[in-house]
C-alpha positions, -999 to +999 in steps of 0.1 A: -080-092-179-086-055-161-091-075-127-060-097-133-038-063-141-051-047-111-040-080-087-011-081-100-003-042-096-016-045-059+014-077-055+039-055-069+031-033-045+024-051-016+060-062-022+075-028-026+059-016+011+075-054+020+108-044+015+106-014+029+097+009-001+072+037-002+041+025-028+016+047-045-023+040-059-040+063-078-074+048-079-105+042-053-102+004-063-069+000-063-060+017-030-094-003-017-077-035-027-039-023-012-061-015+022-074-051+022-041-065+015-020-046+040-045-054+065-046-091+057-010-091+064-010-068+090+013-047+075+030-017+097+015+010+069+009+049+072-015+063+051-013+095+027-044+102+012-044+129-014-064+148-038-049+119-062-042+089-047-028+078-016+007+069-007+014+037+013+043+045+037+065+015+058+066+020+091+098+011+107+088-005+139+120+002+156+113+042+152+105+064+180+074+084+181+084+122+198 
């Protein structure tokens, strides 16, 4: 059931980062599962890694880089 709760948290978030929405994974799994996934859909996604967790951040595609 750990592995079910753990898909289900990375579709949650997957779908937050989908509609635009900053997402947050606080463990080596999890964030290893949200990397797989973003890729998979080829997600526009900046990564935050911290001492903590890392923060999945939407890129716009429309924003200039300066």
């Amino acid at each position: 059931m750990l592995i079910m709760d753990r898909h289900r948290q990375v579709e949650e978030k997957i779908s937050q980062l989908m509609n635009g929405y900053t997402a947050y994974a606080e463990t080596d799994e999890l964030i290893r599962l949200m990397k797989r996934d973003v890729a998979r859909r080829q997600l526009n996604v900046f990564f935050d890694r911290t001492d903590t967790g890392c923060w999945f951040i939407p890129v716009d595609p429309g924003e200039s880089k300066h």
